[in-house]
GUDO-603077 format. One record per residue (C-alpha): residue number from 1; residue in one letter; x, y negated, z negated. Coordinates in steps of 0.02 Angstrom, whole numbers, padded with zeros to 5 digits. Layout:
BEGIN
i, aa, px, py, pz
NUM, A, X, Y, Z .
...
% end
This chain:
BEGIN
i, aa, px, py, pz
1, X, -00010, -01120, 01754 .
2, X, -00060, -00966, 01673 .
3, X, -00209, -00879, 01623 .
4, X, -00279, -00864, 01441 .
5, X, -00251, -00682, 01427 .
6, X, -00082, -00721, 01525 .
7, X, -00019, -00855, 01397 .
8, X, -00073, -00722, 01249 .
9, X, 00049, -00609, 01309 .
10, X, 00195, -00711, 01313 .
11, X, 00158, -00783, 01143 .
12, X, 00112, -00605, 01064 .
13, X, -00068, -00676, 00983 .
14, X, -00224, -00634, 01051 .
15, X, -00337, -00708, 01143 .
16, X, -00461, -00765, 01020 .
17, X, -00300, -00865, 00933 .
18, X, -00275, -00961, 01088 .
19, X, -00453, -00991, 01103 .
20, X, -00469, -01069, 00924 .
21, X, -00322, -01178, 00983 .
22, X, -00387, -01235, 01143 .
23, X, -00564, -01268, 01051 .
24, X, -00479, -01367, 00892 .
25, X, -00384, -01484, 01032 .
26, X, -00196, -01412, 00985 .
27, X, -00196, -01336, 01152 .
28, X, -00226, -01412, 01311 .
29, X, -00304, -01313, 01441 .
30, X, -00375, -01336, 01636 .
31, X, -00493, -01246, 01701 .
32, X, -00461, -01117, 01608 .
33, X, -00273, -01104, 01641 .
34, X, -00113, -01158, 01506 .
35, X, 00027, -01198, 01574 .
36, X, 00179, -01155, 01516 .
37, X, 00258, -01331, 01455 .
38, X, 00082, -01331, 01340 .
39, X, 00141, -01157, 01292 .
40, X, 00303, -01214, 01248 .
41, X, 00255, -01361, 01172 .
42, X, 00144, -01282, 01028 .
43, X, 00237, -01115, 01036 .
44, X, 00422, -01190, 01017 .
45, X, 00479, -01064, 00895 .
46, X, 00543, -00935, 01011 .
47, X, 00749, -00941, 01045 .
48, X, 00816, -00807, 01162 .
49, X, 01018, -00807, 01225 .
50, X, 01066, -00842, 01393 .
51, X, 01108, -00660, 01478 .
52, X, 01046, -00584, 01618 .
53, X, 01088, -00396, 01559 .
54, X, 00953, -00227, 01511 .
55, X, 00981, -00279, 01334 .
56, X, 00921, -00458, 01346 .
57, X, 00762, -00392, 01463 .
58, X, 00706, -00271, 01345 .
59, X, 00723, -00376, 01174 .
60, X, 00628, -00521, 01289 .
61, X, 00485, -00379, 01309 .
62, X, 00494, -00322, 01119 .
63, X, 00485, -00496, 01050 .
64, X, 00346, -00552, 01175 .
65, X, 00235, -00395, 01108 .
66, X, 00311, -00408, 00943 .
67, X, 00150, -00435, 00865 .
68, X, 00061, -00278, 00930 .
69, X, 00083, -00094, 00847 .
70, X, 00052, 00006, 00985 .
71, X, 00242, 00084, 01069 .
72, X, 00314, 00017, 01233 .
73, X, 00405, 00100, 01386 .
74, X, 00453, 00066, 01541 .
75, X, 00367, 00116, 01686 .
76, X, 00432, 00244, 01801 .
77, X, 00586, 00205, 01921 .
78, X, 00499, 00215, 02059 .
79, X, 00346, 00077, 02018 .
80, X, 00504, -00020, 01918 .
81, X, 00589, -00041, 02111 .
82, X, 00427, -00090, 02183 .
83, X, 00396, -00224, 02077 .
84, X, 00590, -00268, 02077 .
85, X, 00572, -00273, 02266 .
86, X, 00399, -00373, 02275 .
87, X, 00502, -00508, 02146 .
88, X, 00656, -00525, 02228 .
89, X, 00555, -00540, 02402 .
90, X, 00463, -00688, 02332 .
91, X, 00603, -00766, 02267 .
92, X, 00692, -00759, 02445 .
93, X, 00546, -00849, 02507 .
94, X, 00562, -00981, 02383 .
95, X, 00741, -01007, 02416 .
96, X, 00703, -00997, 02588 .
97, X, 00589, -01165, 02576 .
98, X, 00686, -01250, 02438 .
99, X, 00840, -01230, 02566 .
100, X, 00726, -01324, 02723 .
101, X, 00642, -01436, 02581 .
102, X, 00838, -01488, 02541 .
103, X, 00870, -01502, 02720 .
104, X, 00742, -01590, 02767 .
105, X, 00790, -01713, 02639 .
106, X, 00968, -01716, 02650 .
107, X, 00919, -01784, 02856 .
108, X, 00817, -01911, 02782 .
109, X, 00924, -01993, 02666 .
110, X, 01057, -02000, 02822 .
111, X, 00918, -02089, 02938 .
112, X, 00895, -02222, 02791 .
113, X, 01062, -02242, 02758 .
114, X, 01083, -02297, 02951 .
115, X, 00939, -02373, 02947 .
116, X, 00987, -02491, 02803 .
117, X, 01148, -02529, 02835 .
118, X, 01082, -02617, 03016 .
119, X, 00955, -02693, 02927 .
120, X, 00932, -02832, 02771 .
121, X, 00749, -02755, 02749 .
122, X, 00735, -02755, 02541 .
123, X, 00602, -02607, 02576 .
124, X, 00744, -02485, 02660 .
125, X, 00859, -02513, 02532 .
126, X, 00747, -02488, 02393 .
127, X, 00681, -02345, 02473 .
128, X, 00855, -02288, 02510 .
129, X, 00898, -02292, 02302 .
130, X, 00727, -02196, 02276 .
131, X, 00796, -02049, 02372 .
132, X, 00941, -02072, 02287 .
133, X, 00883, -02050, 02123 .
134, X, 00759, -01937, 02172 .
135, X, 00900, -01797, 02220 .
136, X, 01000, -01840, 02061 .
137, X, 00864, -01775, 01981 .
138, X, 00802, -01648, 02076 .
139, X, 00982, -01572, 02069 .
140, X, 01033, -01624, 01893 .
141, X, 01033, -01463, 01781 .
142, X, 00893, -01460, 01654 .
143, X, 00841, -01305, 01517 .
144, X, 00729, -01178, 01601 .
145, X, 00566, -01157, 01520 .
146, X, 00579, -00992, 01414 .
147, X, 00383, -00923, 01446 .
148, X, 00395, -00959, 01620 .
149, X, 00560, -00853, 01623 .
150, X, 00460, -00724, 01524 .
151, X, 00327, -00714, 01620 .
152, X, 00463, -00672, 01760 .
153, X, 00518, -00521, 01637 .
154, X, 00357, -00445, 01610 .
155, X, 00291, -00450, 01797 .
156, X, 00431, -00317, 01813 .
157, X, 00409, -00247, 01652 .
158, X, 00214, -00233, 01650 .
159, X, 00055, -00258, 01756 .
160, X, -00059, -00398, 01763 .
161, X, -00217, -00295, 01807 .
162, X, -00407, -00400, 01849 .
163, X, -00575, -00302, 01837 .
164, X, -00694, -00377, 01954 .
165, X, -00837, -00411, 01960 .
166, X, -00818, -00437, 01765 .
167, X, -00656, -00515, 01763 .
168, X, -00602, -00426, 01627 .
169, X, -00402, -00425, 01621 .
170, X, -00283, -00306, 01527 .
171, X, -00089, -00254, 01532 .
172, X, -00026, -00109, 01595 .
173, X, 00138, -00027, 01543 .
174, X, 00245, 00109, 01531 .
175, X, 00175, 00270, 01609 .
176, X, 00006, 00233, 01599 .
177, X, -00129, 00285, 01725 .
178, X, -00251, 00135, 01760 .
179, X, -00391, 00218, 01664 .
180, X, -00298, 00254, 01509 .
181, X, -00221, 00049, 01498 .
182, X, -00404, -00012, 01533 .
183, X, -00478, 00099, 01374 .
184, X, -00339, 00062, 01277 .
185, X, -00370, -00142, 01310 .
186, X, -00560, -00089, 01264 .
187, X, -00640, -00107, 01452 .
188, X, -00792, 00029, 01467 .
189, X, -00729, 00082, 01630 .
190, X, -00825, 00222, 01710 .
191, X, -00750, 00414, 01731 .
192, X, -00798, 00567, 01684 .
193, X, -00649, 00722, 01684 .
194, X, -00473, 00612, 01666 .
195, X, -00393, 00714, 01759 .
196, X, -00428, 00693, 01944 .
197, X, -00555, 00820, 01974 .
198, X, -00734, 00705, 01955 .
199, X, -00711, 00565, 02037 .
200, X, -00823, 00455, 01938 .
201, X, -00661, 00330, 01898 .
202, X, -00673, 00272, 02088 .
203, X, -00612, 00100, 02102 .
204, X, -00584, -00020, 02240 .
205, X, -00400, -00111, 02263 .
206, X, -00438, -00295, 02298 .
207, X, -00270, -00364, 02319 .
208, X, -00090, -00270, 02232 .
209, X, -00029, -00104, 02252 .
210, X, -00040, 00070, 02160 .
211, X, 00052, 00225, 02143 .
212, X, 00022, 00398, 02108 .
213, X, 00085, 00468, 01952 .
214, X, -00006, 00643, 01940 .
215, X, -00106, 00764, 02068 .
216, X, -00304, 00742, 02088 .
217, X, -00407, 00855, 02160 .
218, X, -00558, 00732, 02210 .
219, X, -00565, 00726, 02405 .
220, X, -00566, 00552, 02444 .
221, X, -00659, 00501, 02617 .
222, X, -00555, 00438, 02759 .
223, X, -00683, 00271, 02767 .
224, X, -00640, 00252, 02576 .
225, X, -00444, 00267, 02588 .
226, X, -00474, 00127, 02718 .
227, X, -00585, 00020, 02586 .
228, X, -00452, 00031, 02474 .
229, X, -00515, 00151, 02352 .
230, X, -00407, 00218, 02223 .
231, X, -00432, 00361, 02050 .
232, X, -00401, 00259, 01912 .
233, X, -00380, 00421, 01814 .
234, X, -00226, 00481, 01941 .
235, X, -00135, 00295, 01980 .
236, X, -00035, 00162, 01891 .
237, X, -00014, -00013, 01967 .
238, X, 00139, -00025, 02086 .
239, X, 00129, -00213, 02090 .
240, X, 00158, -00354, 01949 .
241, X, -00016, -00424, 01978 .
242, X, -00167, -00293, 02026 .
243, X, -00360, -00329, 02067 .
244, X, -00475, -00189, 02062 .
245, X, -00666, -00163, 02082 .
246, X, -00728, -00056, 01951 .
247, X, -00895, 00008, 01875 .
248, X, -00929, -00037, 01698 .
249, X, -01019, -00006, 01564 .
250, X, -01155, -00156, 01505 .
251, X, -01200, -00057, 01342 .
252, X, -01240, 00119, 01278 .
253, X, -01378, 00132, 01389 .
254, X, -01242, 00155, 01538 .
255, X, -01146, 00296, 01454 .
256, X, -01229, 00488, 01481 .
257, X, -01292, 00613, 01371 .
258, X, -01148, 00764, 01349 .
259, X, -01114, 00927, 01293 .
260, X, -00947, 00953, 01271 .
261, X, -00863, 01138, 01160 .
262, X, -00724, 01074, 01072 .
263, X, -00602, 01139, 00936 .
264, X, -00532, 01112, 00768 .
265, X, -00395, 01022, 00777 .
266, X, -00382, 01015, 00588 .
267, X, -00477, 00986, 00421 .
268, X, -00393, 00870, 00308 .
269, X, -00438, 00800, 00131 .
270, X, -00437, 00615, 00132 .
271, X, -00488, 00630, -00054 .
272, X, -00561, 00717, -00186 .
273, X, -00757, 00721, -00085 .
274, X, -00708, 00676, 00090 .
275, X, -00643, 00754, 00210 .
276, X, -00563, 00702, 00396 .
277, X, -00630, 00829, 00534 .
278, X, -00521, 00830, 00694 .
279, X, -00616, 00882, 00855 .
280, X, -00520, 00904, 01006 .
281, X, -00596, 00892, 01170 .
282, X, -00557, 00996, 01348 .
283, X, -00417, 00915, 01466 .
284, X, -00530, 00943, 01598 .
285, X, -00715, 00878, 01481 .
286, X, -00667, 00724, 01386 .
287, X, -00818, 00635, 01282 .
288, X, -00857, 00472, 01361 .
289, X, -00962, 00349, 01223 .
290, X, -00914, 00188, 01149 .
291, X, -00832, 00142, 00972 .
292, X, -00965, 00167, 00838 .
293, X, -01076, 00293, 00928 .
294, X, -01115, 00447, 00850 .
295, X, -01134, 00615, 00894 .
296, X, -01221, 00784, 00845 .
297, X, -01091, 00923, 00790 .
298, X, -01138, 01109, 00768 .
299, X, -01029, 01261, 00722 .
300, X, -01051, 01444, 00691 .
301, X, -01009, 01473, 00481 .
302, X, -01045, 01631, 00436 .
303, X, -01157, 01678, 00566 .
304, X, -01263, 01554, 00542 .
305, X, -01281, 01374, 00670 .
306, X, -01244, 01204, 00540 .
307, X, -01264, 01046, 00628 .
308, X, -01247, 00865, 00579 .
309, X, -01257, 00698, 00651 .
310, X, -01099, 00600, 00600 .
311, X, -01021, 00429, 00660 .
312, X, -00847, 00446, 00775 .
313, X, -00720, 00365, 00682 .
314, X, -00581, 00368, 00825 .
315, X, -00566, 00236, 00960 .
316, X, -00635, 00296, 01128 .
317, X, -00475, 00233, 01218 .
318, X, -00415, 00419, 01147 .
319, X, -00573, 00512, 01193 .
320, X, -00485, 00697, 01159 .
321, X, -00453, 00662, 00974 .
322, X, -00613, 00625, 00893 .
323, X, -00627, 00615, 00714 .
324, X, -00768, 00613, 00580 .
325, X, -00768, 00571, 00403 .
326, X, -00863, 00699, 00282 .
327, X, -00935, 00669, 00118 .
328, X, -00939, 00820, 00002 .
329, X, -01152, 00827, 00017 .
330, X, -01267, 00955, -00053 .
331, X, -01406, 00921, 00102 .
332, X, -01274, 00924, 00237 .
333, X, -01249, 01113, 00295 .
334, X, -01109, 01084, 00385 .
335, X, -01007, 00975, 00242 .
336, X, -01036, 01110, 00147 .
337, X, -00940, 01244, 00267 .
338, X, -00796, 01122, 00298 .
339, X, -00782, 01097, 00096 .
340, X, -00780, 01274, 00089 .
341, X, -00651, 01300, 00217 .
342, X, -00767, 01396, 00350 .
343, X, -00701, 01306, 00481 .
344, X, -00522, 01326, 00535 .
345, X, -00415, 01259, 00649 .
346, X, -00459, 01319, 00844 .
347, X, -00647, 01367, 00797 .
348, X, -00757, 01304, 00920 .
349, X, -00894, 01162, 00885 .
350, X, -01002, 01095, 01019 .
351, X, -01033, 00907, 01043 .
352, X, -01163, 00841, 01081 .
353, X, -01179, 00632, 01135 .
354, X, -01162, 00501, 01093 .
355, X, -01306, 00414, 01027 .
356, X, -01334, 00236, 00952 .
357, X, -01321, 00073, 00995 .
358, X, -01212, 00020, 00855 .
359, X, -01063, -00060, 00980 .
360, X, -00977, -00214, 01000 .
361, X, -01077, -00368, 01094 .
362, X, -01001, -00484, 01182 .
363, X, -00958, -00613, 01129 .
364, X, -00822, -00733, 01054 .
365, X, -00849, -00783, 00882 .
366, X, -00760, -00710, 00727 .
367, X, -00801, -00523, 00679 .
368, X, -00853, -00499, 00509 .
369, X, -00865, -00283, 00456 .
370, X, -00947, -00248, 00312 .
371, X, -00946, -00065, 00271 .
372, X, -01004, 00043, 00106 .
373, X, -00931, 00232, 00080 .
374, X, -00921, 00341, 00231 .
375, X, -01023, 00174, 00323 .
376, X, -00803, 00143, 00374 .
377, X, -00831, 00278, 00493 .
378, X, -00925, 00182, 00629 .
379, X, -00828, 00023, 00570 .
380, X, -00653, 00096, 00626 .
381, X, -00718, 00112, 00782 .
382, X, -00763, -00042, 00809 .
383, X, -00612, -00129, 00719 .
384, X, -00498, -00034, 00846 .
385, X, -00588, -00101, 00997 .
386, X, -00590, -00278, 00945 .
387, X, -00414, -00268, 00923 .
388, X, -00395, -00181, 01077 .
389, X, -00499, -00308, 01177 .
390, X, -00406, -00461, 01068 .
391, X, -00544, -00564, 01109 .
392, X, -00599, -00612, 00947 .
393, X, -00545, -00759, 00834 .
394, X, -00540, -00657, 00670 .
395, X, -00588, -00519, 00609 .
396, X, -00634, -00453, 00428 .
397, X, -00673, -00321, 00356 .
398, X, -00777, -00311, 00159 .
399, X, -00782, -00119, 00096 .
400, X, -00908, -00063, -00042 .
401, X, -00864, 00085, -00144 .
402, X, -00994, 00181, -00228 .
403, X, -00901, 00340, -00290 .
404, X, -00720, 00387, -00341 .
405, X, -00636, 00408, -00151 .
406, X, -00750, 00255, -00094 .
407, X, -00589, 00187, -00012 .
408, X, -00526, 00338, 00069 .
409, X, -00414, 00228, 00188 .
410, X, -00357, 00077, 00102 .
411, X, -00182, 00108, 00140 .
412, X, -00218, 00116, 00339 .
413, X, -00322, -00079, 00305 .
414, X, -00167, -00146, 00211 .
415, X, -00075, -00096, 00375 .
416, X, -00188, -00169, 00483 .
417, X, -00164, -00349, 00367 .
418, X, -00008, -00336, 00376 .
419, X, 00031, -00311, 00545 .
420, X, -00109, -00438, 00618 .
421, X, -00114, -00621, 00608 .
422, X, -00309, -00612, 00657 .
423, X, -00353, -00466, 00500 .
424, X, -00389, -00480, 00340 .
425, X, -00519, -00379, 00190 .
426, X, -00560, -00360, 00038 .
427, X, -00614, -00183, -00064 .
428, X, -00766, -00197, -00168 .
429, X, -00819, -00067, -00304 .
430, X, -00966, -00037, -00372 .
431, X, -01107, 00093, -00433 .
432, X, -01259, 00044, -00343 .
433, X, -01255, -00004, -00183 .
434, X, -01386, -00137, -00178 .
435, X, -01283, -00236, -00331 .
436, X, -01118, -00216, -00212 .
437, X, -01182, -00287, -00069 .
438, X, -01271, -00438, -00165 .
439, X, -01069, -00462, -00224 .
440, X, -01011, -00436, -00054 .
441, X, -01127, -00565, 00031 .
442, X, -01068, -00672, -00106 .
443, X, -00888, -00649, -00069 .
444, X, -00939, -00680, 00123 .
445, X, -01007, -00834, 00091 .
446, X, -00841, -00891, -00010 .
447, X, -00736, -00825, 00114 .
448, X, -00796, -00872, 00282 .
449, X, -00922, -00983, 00371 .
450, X, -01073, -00885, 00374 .
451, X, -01178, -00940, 00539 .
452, X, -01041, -00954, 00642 .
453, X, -00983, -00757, 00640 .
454, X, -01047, -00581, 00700 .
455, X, -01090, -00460, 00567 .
456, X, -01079, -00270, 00580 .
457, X, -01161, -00173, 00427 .
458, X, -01164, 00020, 00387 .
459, X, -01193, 00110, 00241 .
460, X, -01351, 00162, 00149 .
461, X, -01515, 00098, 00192 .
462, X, -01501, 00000, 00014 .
463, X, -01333, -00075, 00049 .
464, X, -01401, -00131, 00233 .
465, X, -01542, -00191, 00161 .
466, X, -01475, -00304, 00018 .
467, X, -01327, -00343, 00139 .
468, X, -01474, -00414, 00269 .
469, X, -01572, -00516, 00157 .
470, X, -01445, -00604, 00119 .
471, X, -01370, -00645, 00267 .
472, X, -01560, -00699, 00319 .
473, X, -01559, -00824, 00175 .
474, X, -01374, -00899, 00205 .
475, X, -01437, -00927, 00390 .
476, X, -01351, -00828, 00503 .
477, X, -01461, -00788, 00677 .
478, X, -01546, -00627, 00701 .
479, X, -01452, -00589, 00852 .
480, X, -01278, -00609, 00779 .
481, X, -01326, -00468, 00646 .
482, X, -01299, -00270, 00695 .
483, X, -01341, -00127, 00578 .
484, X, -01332, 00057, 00547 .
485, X, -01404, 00143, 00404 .
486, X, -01323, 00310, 00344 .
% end
């Protein structure tokens, strides 16, 4: 019996798929565990050759996380022997029973046989062909389940990793610290630095094993070495299976106010009037906020301070790399130094943030994004950590263009169609944004079933506005409705 998130893995969907199945009745479920005959059963499409070699362990890996587009290593040699060792000790212990279970048995039949052959009691000898029959089965050789030899695999390939007291669950592979697998499955674990120095990534081991895969300088107590307590920032998980007490954050409320002096990474055109902006953070002072926050970003041009509040556009699981999208604006100061190449790569701009409250609830219904010009920026965020968490049935995204560039990154949303069962959109173009988003809202009503989904809107105050109204009118609850006007 396996967990939901568990039974996503080895079927490479997400959560949210299995969900749909288990909800339409095409997947059994118990307590919310699957086993792996149901998995089987409704997943029977998978067909892997019988070897026991490197070769057949990593193609079992690549085609069990075929569906994801983010790269896969192994973990270090060290954490690959402890989990080796912690497998092979488990299946000694099974072999260990199964051997006194056999026994045990074996005895038993011998004591009926005797026992029927002095005796004309029909009970003993129909007991006596039950244990026959019962060993020819129990020893008869039958087809090994495939997912429950996967899920073997990837306990030695990967980490099965529990947040309490949320729950939460996520993978953890490769080289990964703890900190860095939880933002990339979109947790809002707490930290502060990264890099061992803070200590605000403090975490409690419940049950598992960790290792250390770089220095920290944090002092931790003697009382909480004894507790158990770990730096998610400075430790990977040592064992298959790993329970940890973390902080987390409820909302935006939880994350702090920052100042943080970055530097250009780069300033690249994305089109004709917008431009990406590349901030790059300290090692040692990362930005902490949550996908589609924004932030307040001043620079030096010319002698003079420019400042402007713009949307992040990156995912926070990379909270180094932080990127903006810039429209070519007459009122914004600072647009107007990056369009006229005032800013160059390694200039410092100071951060300051985030602010907004334009982030993902929870919650488990489909995700619909509807976005108008530079009202993507926010959006991306978001998009990312839905697919990060995987916990959402569907998600879709309906982008308004109002000017030339509108759909400065259509190529990366044809990727993200392509690549994901769960993704789909549609590009929109028109003048006025009050008339697009009366066409959108159309197009969501055709497309998808209206009261049943969440709906994130950005763009201009007309496009939310129009884009409101009529989501008001085709029913859908206050509360399942999340703006931000540009």
């Amino acid at each position: 019996m396996l967990t939901i998130w568990r039974a996503a893995q080895l079927v490479g969907v997400s959560r949210g798929v299995l969900q749909k199945k288990i909800r339409d009745g095409e997947l059994e479920s118990s307590d919310g565990l699957v086993s792996t005959e149901e998995l089987l059963r409704v997943f029977s499409g998978v067909d892997f050759e019988e070897h026991g070699d490197f070769e057949r362990v990593t193609r079992i890996k690549e085609q069990a996380f075929g569906r994801r587009v983010r790269e896969r290593m192994l973990p270090s040699q060290d954490v690959l022997a402890q989990r080796l060792f912690a497998q092979s000790e488990e299946l000694a212990d099974v072999r260990r029973h199964l051997q006194s279970y056999h026994d045990l048995v074996i005895t038993l039949r011998a004591r009926i046989d005797e026992a029927a052959g002095a005796s004309e009691s029909k009970v003993l000898h129909e007991l006596k062909d039950f244990v026959e029959r019962g060993l020819s089965n129990a020893l008869a050789t039958k087809t090994a389940n495939i997912y429950a030899i996967m899920d073997d695999v990837l306990k030695v390939m990967s980490s099965h990793v529990t947040v309490r007291p949320s729950g939460r669950e996520f993978a953890l592979e490769g080289h990964d610290t703890l900190l860095q697998a939880g933002l990339s499955a979109g947790l809002r674990l707490n930290y502060g630095c990264g890099n061992g120095t803070c200590g605000l990534c403090k975490a409690r081991v419940i049950s598992g094993s960790v290792a250390r895969v770089q220095a920290f300088d944090y002092p931790l107590s003697e009382a909480e070495k004894l507790q158990g307590y770990t730096l998610l920032c400075a430790h990977t998980a040592a064992s298959s299976e790993l329970v940890i007490e973390a902080l987390e954050a409820d909302g935006a409320q939880d994350i702090p106010a920052q100042q943080i002096t970055t530097r250009v990474r780069a300033v690249s055109s994305l089109g004709r009037d917008t431009l990406l902006l590349h901030l790059q953070t300290p090692r040692t002072n990362r930005l902490r906020f949550l996908a589609g926050q924004c932030v307040t970003i001043s620079a030096t041009c010319g002698g003079d301070e420019v400042r402007a509040d713009y949307p992040i556009a990156s995912c926070p699981c990379d909270d180094r790399n932080l990127h903006f999208y810039v429209a070519r604006e007459a009122g914004d100061p600072l647009a107007r130094s990056l369009f006229a190449d005032a800013l160059k790569a390694g200039d410092a701009v100071t951060v300051w943030g985030p602010q907004g409250d334009f982030v993902l609830a929870e919650s488990q219904r489909p995700l619909v994004f509807a976005a108008c010009d530079l009202g993507f920026a926010p959006m991306k965020g978001l998009m990312e950590h839905a697919m990060a968490a995987e916990g959402a049935e569907s998600i879709s995204l309906y982008w308004l263009a109002t000017r030339a560039d509108g759909h400065f990154l259509a190529n990366q949303c044809r990727a993200w169609t392509d690549a994901l069962d769960n993704f789909d959109h549609a590009l929109f173009a028109d003048a006025d944004a009050g008339a697009g988003a009366r066409a959108v809202v159309q197009a969501m009503r055709a497309d998808v079933f209206v009261a049943d989904c969440d709906f994130y809107l950005a763009g201009p105050e007309s496009f939310v506005d129009t884009m409101l109204a009529g989501l008001r009118s085709a029913g859908v609850p206050e509360r399942q409705i999340f703006t931000m006007a540009l």
